[in-house]
C-alpha positions as CSV (number, residue, x, y, z in Angstrom):
1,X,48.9,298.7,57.4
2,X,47.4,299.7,54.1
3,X,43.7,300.7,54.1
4,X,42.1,297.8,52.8
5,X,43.8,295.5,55.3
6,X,42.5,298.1,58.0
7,X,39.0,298.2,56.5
8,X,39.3,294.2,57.2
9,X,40.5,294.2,60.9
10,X,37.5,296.8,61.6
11,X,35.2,295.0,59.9
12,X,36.2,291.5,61.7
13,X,36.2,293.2,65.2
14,X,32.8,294.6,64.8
15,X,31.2,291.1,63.6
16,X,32.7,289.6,67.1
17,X,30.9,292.4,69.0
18,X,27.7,291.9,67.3
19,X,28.2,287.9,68.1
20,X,28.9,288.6,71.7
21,X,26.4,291.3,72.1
22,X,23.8,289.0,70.9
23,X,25.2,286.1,73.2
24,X,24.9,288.2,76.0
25,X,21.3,289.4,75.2
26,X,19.7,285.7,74.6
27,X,21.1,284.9,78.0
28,X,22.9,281.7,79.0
29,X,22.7,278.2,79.9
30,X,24.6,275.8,82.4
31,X,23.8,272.2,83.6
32,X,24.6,271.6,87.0
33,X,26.4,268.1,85.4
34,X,27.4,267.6,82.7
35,X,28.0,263.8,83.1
36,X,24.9,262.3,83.9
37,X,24.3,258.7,85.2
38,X,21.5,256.4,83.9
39,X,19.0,255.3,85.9
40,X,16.4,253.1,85.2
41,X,16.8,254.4,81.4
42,X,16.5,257.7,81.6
43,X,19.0,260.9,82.6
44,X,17.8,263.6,84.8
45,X,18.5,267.1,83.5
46,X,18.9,270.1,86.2
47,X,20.0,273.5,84.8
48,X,19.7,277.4,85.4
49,X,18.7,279.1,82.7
50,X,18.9,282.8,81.8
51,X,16.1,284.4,79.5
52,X,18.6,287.6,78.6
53,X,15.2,289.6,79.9
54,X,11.9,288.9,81.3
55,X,9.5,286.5,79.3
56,X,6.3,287.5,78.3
57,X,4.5,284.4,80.3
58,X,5.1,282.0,82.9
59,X,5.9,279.6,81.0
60,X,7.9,279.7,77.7
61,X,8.1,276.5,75.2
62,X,11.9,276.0,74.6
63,X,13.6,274.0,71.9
64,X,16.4,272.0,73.4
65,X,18.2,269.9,70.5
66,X,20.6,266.9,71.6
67,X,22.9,265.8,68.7
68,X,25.0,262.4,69.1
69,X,28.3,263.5,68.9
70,X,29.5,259.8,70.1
71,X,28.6,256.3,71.3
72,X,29.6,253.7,73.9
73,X,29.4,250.6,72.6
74,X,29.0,247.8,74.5
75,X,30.4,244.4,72.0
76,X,31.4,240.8,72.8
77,X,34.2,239.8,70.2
78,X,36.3,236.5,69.7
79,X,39.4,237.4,71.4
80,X,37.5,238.2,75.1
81,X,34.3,235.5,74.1
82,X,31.3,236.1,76.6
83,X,33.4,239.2,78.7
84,X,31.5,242.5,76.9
85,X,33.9,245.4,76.2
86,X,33.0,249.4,75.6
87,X,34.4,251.6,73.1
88,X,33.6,254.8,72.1
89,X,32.8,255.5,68.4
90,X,32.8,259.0,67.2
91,X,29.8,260.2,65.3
92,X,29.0,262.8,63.1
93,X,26.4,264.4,60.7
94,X,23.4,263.0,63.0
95,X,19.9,264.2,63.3
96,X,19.3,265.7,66.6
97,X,17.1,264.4,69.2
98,X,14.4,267.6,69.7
99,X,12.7,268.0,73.2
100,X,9.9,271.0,73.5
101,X,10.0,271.9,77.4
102,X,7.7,274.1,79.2
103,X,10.3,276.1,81.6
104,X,8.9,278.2,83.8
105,X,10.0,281.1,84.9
106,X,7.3,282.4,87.0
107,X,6.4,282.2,91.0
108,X,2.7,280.3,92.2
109,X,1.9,284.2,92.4
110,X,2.1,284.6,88.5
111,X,5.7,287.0,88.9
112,X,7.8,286.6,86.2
113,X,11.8,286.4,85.9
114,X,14.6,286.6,83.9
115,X,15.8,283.1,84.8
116,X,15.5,279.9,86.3
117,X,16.4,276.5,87.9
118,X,14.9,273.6,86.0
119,X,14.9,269.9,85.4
120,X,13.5,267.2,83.4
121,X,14.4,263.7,82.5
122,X,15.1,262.5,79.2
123,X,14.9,258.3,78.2
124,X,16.1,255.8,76.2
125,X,12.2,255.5,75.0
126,X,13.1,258.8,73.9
127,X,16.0,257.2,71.0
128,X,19.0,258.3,73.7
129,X,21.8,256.2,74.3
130,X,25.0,256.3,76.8
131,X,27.0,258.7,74.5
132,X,28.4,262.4,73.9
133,X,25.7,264.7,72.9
134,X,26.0,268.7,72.2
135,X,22.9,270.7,73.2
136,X,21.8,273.6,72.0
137,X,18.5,275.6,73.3
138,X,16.1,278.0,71.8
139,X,13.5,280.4,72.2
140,X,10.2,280.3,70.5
141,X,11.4,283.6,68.9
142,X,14.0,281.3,67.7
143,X,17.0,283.1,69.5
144,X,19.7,280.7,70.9
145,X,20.1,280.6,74.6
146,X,23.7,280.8,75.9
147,X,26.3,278.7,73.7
148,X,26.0,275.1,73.2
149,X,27.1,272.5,76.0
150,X,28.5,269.2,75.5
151,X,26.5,266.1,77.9
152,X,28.0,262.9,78.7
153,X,25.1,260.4,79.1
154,X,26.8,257.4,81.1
155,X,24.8,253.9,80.9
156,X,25.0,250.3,79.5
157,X,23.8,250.1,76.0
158,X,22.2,246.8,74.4
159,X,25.4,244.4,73.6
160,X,26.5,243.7,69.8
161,X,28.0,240.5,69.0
162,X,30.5,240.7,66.8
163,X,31.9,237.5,67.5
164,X,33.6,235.6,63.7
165,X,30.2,233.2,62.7
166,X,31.0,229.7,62.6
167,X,30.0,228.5,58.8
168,X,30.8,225.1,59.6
169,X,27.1,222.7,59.0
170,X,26.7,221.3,62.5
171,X,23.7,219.8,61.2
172,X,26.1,217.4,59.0
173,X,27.1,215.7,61.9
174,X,27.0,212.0,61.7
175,X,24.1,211.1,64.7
176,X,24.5,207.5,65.9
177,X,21.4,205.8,64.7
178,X,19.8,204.1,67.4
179,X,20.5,200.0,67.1
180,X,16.8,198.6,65.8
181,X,15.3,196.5,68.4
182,X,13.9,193.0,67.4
183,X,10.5,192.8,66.9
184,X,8.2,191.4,69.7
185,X,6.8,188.2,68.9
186,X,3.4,188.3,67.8
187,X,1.0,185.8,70.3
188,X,0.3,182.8,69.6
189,X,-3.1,182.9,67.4
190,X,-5.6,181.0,68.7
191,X,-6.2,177.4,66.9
192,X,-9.9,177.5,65.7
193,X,-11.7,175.0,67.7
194,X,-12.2,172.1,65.7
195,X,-15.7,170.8,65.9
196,X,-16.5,167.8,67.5
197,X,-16.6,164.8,65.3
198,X,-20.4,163.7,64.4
199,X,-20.5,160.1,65.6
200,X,-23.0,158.2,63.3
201,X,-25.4,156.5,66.0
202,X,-24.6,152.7,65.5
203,X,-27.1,150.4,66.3
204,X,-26.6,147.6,68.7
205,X,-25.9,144.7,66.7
206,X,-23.5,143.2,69.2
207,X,-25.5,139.9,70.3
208,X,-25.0,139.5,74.3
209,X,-23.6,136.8,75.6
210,X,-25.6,133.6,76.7
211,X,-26.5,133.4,79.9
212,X,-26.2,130.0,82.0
213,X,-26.0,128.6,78.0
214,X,-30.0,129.8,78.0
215,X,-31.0,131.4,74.9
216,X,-29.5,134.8,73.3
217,X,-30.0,138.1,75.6
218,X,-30.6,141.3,72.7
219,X,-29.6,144.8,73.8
220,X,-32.1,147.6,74.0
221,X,-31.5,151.3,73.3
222,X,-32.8,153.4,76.2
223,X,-32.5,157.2,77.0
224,X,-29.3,158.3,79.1
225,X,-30.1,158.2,82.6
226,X,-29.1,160.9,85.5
227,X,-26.7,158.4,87.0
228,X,-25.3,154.8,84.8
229,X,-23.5,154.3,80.8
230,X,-27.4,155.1,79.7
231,X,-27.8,151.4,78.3
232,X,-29.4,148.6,79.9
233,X,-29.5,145.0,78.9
234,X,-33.5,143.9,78.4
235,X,-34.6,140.2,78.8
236,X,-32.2,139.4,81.1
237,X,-34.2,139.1,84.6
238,X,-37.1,137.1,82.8
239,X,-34.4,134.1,81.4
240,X,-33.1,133.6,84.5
241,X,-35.8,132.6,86.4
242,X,-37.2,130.5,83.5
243,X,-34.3,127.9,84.0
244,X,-34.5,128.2,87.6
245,X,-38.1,127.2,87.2
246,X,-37.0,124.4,85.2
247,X,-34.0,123.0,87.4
248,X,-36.8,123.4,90.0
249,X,-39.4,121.2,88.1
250,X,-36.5,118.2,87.4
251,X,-34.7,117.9,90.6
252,X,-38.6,117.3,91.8
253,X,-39.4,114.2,89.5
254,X,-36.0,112.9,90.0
255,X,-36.7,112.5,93.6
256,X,-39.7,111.4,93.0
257,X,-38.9,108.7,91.1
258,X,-35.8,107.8,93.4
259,X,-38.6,106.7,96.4
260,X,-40.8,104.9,93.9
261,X,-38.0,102.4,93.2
């Protein structure tokens, strides 16, 4: 092996020490599950976590950074109509989601440690979906802790229809008119009332008839009575008893004169 090419195998060896040395001093990481099952939208998180040395407080602010790596889709197309399928479409070049967690790593007595169980929940309120995600976590000195870990996020995601779109006009449809009904007949209107005809008042000119051939009887006008036509015929009492009077007065001489002879 020439001397540069040994210069080069060195040189490579030593970078891999520095890279595990410093893995080893910021510690580790490792999820207790690393496929995780929705519930009510959200994942639950539970982890130990190494420090790589004590922390200065009880409770250190840590970066943890979930990049989509992957997501189930959940589609209705035309072949399997209103039945949803899944598939799984790789991602790449996404932004990461960013959580800042306050892990402890002290006891209610204030003693610190190097490491420590935790858990916390993360949501689709949060932008996560059911997908692959790597995480990475950091210190607030900025130091990585442990390597990155990959989290399978299982759930149902919102459906996408992608189902071919009908361009045909439905609203060109011929709708069947409905047949016009006839017209209800308009009532009858009511005839004006004609106004009674003003009878002219005649006056009695009619001569009454002769009575037992004595003299001519005229009708008089008189108001309308209660009970009768409204008419009655004057004169007539008086004539009668005249010629009575005067049949009376002859039948008396006649006799008369039958005993003088």
């Amino acid at each position: 092996m020439s001397k540069k090419g040994l210069f080069s195998f060195v040189a490579a060896c030593m970078a891999l020490f520095f890279v595990a040395f410093d893995a080893l001093a910021a510690g580790s990481i490792s999820f207790t599950r690393r496929e995780l099952t929705e519930s009510n939208g959200s994942w639950r998180l539970a982890m130990t976590i190494v420090y790589g040395g004590k922390p200065h407080i009880g409770h250190v602010p840590m970066r943890f950074s979930f990049t989509p790596t992957a997501i189930y889709e959940r589609y209705l197309d035309d072949a399997h109509g209103d039945k949803p399928q899944t598939r799984k479409i790789p991602l790449s070049n996404q932004q990461a989601l960013v959580q800042i967690i306050d892990v402890g790593f002290s006891d209610p007595s204030g003693k610190t440690y190097d490491r420590t169980r935790f858990e916390f929940v993360i949501t689709r309120a949060h932008n996560f979906e059911a997908g692959e995600y790597t995480v990475t976590v950091h210190r607030p000195d900025g130091v990585q802790v442990g390597t990155k870990q990959t989290l399978i996020l299982k759930g149902d995601n919102p459906i996408v229809d992608r189902r071919s779109i009908s361009f045909v006009d439905t609203s060109m449809k011929k709708v069947e008119e409905p047949k016009p009904q006839p017209a209800a007949e308009p009532p009858p209107a009511a005839e004006p009332a004609s106004p009674e005809p003003e009878v002219e008042e005649e006056e009695a000119t009619d001569e009454a008839e002769p009575t037992d051939g004595i003299g001519d009887v005229d009708a008089a006008k008189v108001p309308p009575s209660s009970r009768g036509c409204g008419c009655r015929t004057a004169g007539t009492p008086g004539g009668a008893h005249a010629g009575l009077a005067l049949l009376g007065a002859a039948a008396f001489f006649a006799t008369r004169r039958l005993r003088a002879a």
